[in-house]
N, C-alpha and C positions, 0 to 999 in steps of 0.2 A: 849613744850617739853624741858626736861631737860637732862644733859649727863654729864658722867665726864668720862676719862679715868683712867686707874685704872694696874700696872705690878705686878704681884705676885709674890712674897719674899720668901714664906713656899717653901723647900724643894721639899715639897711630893706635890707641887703646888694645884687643887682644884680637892680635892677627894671626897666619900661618903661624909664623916661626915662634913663635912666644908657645901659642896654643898645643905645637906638636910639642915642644920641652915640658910643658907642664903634663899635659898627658903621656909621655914618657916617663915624668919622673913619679905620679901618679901609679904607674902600671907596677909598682917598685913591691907597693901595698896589697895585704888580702884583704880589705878592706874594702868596701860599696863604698865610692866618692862623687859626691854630683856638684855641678854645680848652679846653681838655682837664683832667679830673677825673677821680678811679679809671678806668671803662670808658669814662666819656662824652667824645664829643667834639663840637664845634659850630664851623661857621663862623663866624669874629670878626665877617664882612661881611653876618650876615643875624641879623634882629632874632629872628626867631623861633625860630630855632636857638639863640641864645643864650638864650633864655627858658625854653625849653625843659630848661636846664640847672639852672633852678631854685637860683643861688648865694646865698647865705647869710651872715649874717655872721660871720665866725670860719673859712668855710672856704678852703681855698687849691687854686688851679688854677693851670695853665699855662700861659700864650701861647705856640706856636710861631709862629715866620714862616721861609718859604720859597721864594726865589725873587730874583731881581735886584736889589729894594731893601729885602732882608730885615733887615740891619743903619739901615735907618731907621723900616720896620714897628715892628721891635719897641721902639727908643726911643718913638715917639711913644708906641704901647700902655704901654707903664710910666710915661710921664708923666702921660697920660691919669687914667691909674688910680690913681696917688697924689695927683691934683690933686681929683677927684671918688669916690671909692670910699674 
């Protein structure tokens, strides 16, 4: 398993459209990817679930990835998210 923590910068912190591109580009992987805050956790691969998590701006979560192409899950997911977030 791999993780990195990650604080989001955008304003409008992770809404719709940010959220659907990431779990799109998540969906890429065979990989288990969550994304996880104090108690909450959400799959990276479902838009709803991530929305669900209600992130903000100023706060910081965690991506795990798990699974056979975990060490490229979690590069994209940290590119991803300092390119748009």
């Amino acid at each position: 398993m791999q993780e990195f923590s990650y604080t989001i910068t955008d304003p409008n912190g992770i809404h719709a459209r940010p959220a659907g591109r990431f779990a799109q580009k998540m969906q890429e992987f065979t990989s288990a990817v969550t994304v996880n805050r104090d108690e909450q956790s959400a799959n990276a691969k479902a838009l709803i679930s991530m929305m669900k998590m209600r992130l903000k701006c100023g706060q910081t979560f965690i991506v795990k990835a798990e699974g056979e192409d975990e060490a490229a899950a979690i590069e994209a997911a940290r590119e991803f998210l300092q390119a748009n977030l």
